[in-house]
N, C-alpha and C positions, 0 to 999 in steps of 0.2 A: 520555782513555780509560784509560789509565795508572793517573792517579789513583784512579779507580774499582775497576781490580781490585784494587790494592793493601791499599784499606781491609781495617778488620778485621775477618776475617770474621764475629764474632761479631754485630756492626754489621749485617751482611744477614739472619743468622738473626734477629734478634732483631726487627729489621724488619719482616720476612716475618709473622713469627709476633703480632707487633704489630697490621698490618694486619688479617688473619686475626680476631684476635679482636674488634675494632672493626667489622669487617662483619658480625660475627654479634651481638653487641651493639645494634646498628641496625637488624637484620631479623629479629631472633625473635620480636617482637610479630606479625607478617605471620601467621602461620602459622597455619590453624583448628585445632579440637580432634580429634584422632582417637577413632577408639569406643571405643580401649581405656583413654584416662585415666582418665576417670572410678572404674573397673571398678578400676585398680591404685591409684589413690588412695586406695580403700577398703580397699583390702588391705594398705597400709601403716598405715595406721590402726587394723584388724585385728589388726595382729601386733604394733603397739605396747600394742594392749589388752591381749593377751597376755603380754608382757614384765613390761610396769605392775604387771599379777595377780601378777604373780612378786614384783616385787623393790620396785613403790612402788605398792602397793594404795590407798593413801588419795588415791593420784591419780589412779585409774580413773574418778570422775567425770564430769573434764574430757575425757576421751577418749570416753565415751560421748556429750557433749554434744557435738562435735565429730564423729561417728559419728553421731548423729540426724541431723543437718544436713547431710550427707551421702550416707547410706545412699538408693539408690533400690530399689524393693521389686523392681523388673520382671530383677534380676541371677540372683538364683536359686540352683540349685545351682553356676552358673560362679566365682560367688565363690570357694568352698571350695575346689573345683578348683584355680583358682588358686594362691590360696594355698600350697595343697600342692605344684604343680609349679613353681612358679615363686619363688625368692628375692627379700628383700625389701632388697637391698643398695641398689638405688635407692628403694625405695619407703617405706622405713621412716625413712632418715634425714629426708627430707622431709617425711615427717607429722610430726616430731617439729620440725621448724623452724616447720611452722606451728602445732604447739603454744604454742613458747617466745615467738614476735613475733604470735602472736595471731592470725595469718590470718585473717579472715570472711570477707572477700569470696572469690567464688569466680573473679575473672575475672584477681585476684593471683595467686591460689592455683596455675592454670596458667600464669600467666607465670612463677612462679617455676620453676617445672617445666619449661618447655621454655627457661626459660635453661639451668637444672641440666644439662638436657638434651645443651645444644648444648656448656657447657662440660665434661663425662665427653671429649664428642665431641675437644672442642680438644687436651683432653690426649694423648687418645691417637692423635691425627698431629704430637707434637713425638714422642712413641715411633716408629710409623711412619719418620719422619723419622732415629730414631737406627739403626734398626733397617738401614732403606737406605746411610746414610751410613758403620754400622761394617761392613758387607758392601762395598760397591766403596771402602770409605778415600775418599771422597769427600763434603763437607756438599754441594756444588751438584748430586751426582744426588742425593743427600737431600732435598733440598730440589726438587728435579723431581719425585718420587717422591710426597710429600707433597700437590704441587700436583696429583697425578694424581690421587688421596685426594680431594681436597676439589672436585673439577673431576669428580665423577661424581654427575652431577644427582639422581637416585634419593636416592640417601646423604646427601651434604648437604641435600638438603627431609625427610627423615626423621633426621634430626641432631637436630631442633628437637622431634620430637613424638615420635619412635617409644622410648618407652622401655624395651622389651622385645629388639628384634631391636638396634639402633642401642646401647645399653649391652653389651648381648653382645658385639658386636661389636669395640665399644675397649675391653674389657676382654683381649678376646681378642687384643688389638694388645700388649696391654703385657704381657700373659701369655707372648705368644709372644718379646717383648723378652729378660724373665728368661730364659724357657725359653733362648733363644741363648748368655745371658750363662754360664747352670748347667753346659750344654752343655759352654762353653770351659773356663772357671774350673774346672769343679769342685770348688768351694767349699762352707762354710758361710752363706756371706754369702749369693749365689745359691741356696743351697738353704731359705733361707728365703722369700727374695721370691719364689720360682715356687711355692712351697708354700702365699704368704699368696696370690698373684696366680691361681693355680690354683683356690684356694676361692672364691673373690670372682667368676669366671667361670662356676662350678660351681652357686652358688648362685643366679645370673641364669638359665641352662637348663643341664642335666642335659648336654646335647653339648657341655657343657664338658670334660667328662671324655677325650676325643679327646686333645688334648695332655697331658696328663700321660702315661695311657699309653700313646703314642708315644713321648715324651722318656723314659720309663722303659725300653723296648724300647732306644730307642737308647743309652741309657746303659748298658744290660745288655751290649750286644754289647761297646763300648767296654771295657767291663773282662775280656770275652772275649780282646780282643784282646793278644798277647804282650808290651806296651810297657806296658800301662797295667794289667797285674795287683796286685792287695794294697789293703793296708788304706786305703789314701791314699784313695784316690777313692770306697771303698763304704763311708764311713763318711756323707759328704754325702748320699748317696740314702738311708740308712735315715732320715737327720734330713727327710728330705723329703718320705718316705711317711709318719711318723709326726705330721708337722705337718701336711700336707693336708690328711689324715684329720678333726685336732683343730682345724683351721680352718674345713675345711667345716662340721663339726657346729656351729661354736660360734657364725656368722654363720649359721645358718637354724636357729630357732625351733624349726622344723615337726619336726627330728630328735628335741631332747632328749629327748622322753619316751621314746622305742623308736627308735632311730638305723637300728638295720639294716632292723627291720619296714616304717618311713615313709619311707627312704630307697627301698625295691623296690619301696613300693606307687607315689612316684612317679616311678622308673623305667617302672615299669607302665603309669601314666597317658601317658606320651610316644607311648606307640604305640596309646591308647584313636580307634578312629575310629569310636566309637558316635554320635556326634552327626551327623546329616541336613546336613550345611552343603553347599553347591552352591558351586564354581569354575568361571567364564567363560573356557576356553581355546579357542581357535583357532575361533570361533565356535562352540562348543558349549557347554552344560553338563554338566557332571561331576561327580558325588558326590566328595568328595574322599580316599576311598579307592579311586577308581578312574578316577584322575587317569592318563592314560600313563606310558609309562616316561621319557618325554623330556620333561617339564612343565619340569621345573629346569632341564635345560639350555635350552630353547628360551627360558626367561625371560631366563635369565642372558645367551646372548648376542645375545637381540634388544633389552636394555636398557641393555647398554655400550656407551661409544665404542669405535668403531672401530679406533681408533689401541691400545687397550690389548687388543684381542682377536688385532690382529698380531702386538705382540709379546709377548703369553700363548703364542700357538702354535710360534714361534723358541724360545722359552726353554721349553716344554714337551716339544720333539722333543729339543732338544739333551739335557737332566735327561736324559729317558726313557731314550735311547741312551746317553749315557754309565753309565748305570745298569745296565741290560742288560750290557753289555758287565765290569763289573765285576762281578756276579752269576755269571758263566758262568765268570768266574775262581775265584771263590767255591769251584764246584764242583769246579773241575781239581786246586787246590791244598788245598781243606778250610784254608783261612785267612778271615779276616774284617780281613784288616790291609789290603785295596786296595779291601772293601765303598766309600770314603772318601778322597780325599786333603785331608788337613784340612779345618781348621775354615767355612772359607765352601764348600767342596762341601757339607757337613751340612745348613748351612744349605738352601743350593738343594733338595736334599733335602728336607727338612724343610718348607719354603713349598709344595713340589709336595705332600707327603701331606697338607698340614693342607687342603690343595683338593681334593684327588681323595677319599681316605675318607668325609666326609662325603656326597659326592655320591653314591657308592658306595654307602653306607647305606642314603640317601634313597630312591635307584632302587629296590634291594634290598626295601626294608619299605614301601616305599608311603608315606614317611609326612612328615605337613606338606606335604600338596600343595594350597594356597590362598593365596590371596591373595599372589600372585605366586612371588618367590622373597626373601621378607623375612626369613622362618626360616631362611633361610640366607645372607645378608649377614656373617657372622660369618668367611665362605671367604674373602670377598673380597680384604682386605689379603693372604692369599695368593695368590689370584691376579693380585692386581699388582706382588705381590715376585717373582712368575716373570715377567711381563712387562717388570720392572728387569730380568734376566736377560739378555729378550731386546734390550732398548736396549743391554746390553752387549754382545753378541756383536756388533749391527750397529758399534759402537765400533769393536770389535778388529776387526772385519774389512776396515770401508773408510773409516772416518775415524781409526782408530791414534792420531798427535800430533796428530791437531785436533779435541779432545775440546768445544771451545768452539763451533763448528761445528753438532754432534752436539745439544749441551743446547740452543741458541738455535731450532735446526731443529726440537725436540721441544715446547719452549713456543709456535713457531709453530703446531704442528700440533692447539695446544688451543685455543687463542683462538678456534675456532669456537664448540667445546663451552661454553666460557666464556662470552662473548658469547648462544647458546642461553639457557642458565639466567638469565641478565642480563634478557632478554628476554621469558621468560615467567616470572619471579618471580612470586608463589610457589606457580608450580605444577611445579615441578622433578619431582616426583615422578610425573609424568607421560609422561617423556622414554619414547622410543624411537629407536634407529639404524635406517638406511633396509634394515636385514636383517626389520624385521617389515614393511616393505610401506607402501605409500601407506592402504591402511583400516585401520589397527590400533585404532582404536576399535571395529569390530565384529569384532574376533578376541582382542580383551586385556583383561581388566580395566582399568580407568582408574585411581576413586577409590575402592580396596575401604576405604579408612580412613576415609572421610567428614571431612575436613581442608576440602575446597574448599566446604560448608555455610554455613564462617563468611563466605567470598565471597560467596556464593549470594544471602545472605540482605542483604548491606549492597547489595550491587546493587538490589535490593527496595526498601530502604530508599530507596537513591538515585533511583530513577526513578518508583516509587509516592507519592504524596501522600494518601493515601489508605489506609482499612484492607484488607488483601488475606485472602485465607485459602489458607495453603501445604498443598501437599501434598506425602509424602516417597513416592517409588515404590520404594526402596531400603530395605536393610536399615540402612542408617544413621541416628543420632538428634540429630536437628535442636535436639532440647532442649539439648546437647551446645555448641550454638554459640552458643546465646543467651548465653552464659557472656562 
């Protein structure tokens, strides 16, 4: 046994993360099409025709020929929309790979995609992972932390497909990395990477913007504070609004022409709920601006394990209260120097607002209330860096020096969840904890993605010998899976 812990540990990380990407390498073909590929595939394409017009006209051609063969007429105005709201950091470099190797088939075409997919995903849980690991000085709850990450059915089956929520998402992992690192350092060096890392978030959805000006608040008080006044520290945050800025604009297209005009209008578009679209909640339907006020949270925690909602709410009481509590000092003494005792309370800090704001928001404005709670997937890694939190307090409080005890007992307590996903492969995205009830078929949404189509239909295949004729009773397109 001995032997074992001693190796090095780089040896287990590497492992780990070995394993990890070989499992997804072997099961991302499994996965059907969701309705939105097709839709961003063309808007990649889209905005590389527009690049082309710019800067290599005489190879606009191949792009419209590639764009004919793609284009389906039934998208509409959502295209543009698109386009306009949504960046094309994923979507653009991939039309452009399958410019250079030629892609035609289209059944490639998405598997390269939801490799792409799953690999943005891989990256950003060795972040996660550093993220965990440089907060408790420990790789093996890093590495717990991680496997919590990957051990959340939802997420991992939309790893592979969802390139909208699920890219926001680990980019917002590695965003919030920097942000930690800027945080400490207050550097130049960090003031670049959260500034390129900020844009590249910013340009997937617009509630990217959340972290930067958070990390900018908090970095204001910071230099409020009596220790950390002068030029030192506030010359890195001018280099970091001013690079944001020049980063956002320079990776989304949609700015150059009028940056602040196209920049509002698709601020604007984030809270447009003119479209008729209907959500499946709690056995009813609902226009989705008139979704309750508790749609998000009810999704959020009738879809997680269990084991990470306990310790969300340990490490959520504790933040909260320790917060409080240094707040009211705020007041007595007019100082900002105890808001804080260093740099991992920031942090803790920091994982608690990047979860609560948004939610805040959401309640607040109404808005992005369908199809589950996928628009906001992006909280998550926050809110399982406060349930790291709460594993830690259960530490210190009744396992102390048998820290080994503690992480053995926490990977036992997922092998269910693990085993779950193993078991209904690939339909993860399916999961509920037993908080929504023995029928949560008729009170949830299932497959608002239309992903399990590609099942559907080989099932067909397989038990039909004969021509059949389908029907689709759903809003999802079956043309979609023929692929």
């Amino acid at each position: 046994m001995s032997f074992f812990l001693n190796l090095n540990k780089n040896i287990y990380i590497l492992t780990f993360f070995l394993i990890f990407f070989l499992i997804g390498i072997f099961i991302f073909s499994d996965y059907g099409i969701s309705i939105d590929e097709d839709k961003t595939r063309l808007n990649g394409f889209i905005s590389l025709e527009y690049i082309f017009k710019i800067f290599i006209p005489n190879q606009v051609a191949e792009i419209n020929k590639m764009l004919a063969e793609t284009i389906n007429t039934n998208y509409g105005m959502m295209i543009t929309t698109d386009v306009v709201t949504s960046g094309i950091v994923f979507d653009l470099p991939l039309a452009l790979l399958e410019l250079i190797f030629q892609v035609d088939d289209s059944r490639e075409s998405f598997l390269l995609r939801h490799f792409s997919n799953f690999l943005i995903f891989f990256i950003s849980v060795y972040f996660f992972f550093k993220l965990v690991k440089n907060r408790y000085d420990s790789w093996i709850v890093g590495i717990i932390g991680a496997l919590f990450l990957i051990i959340s059915p939802r997420i991992f089956a939309d790893s592979f497909y969802n390139n909208k929520d699920i890219v926001f998402m680990s980019l917002f992992i590695i965003s919030l990395f920097t942000a930690t690192k800027f945080l400490e350092k207050k550097n130049f060096k960090y003031a670049v990477l959260f500034a390129l890392t900020s844009a590249l978030t910013i340009n997937v959805r617009i509630f990217g913007l959340i972290l930067p000006i958070l990390v900018f608040s908090i970095y204001f008080i910071n230099i409020l504070r009596k220790e950390n006044r002068g030029k030192k520290i506030t010359k890195p945050l001018i280099i970091f609004l001013i690079l944001a800025l020049f980063f956002t604009i320079l990776f989304w297209p949609y700015l150059w022409e009028n940056p602040i005009k196209n920049f509002l209008y698709a601020l604007r578009a984030l809270s447009d709920h003119s479209s008729p679209m209907y959500t499946f909640y709690l056995g009813e339907y609902f226009l989705r601006a008139h979704s309750p006020w508790h749609y998000h949270l009810v999704w959020i925690f009738s879809t997680t394990p269990f084991l990470y909602i306990i310790l969300f709410f340990i490490g959520f009481i504790f933040i909260t209260q320790r917060t409080i509590k240094r707040l009211l000092k705020i007041e007595k003494n007019d100082s900002y120097d105890d808001l804080w005792r260093g740099n991992k309370e920031l942090q803790d800090l920091l994982f608690l607002l990047t979860f609560l704001i948004p939610i805040i928001v959401a309640i607040n404005f109404g808005s992005i209330s369908y199809d589950g709670w996928r628009h906001l997937y992006f909280i998550y890694p926050s809110f399982l860096l406060t349930s790291m939190l709460g594993l830690h307090l259960i530490k210190i409080i009744f396992f102390k020096k048998k820290n080994n005890y503690l992480h053995i007992f926490s990977i036992i307590l997922i092998i269910p969840t693990a085993f779950w996903m193993y078991k209904n492969h690939p339909f993860q995205y399916a999961y509920f904890n037993f908080l929504a009830g023995k029928n949560f078929n008729e009170k949830f949404e299932m497959d608002y993605y239309g992903v399990s189509n590609k099942n559907a239909l080989e099932y067909i295949i397989d038990m039909e010998d004969k021509k059949v004729k389908i029907y689709n009773l759903n809003t999802t397109d079956l043309y979609l899976s023929k692929k």
